[in-house]
N, C-alpha and C positions, 0 to 999 in steps of 0.2 A: 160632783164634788160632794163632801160627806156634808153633813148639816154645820159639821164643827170650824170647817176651813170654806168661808164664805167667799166667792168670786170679790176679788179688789176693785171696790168703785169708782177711786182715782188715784193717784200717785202717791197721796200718804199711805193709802189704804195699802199700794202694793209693794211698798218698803217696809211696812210692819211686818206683811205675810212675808217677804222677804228673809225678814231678821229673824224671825219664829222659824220657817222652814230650814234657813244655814243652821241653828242650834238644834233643831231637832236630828237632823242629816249630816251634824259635825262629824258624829266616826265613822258612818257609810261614804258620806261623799268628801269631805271635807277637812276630815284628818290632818291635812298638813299644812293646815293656817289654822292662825289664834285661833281658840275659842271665842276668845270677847271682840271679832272683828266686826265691827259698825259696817253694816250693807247698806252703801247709796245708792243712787242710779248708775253709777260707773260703775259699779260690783255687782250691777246684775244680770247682766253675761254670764259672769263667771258662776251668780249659781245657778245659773237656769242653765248653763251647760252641764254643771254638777249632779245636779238631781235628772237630765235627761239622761246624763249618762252611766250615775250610780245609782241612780237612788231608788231604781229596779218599778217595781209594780204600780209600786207607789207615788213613786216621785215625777216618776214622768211627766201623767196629767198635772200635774201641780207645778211643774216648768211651764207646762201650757199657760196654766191660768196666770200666772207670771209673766208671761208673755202680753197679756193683755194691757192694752194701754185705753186710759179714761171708758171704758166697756164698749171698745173697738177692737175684736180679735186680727194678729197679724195674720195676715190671707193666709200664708202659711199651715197655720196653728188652727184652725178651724175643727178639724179632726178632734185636736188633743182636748180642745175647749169643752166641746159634745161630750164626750169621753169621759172628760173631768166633771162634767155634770152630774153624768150617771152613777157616781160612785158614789 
C-alpha cells in the first residue's frame, strides 16, 4: 500500500479509510449515491464491493485492506493484503 493510505489499525481507523476511499471513488464506483453519505460498518460491503469491482488497479488492493479487521486479514483476502503492501 502507498506510504499515503496506511493499513487501518482498528475500526475507527478503518471507517475513516472507508469515508476517504467512497469520496475519492465517488465518480468511478459510486456515482449513484450521495456524495455526502456517512460509511458505517454496514456500508461496508457496499464499498468494498465498489472499489473491488470499479475501482480498477487501484482500488482493488484497497478493498483488501478494507477488508481487514483489528490487523486480522480475512483468510480470503490474504492475496489482496500482500498486494496492497507492495504498492
Amino acid at each position: 500500500m502507498s506510504p499515503t493510505t496506511p493499513t487501518p489499525q482498528n475500526r475507527a481507523e478503518r471507517l475513516k479509510l472507508a469515508n476517504r476511499l467512497y469520496r475519492e471513488f465517488h465518480t468511478r464506483c459510486f456515482w449513484h449515491s450521495p456524495p455526502d453519505l456517512v460509511i458505517t460498518e454496514e456500508l461496508l460491503p457496499f464499498v468494498i464491493k465498489g472499489l473491488r469491482t470499479y475501482g480498477g488497479h487501484r482500488g482493488f488492493p484497497l478493498a483488501g485492506a478494507l477488508r481487514m479487521i483489528d490487523r486480522q486479514p480475512v483468510e480470503s483476502d490474504e492475496s489482496s493484503s500482500r498486494l496492497a503492501d507492495s504498492l
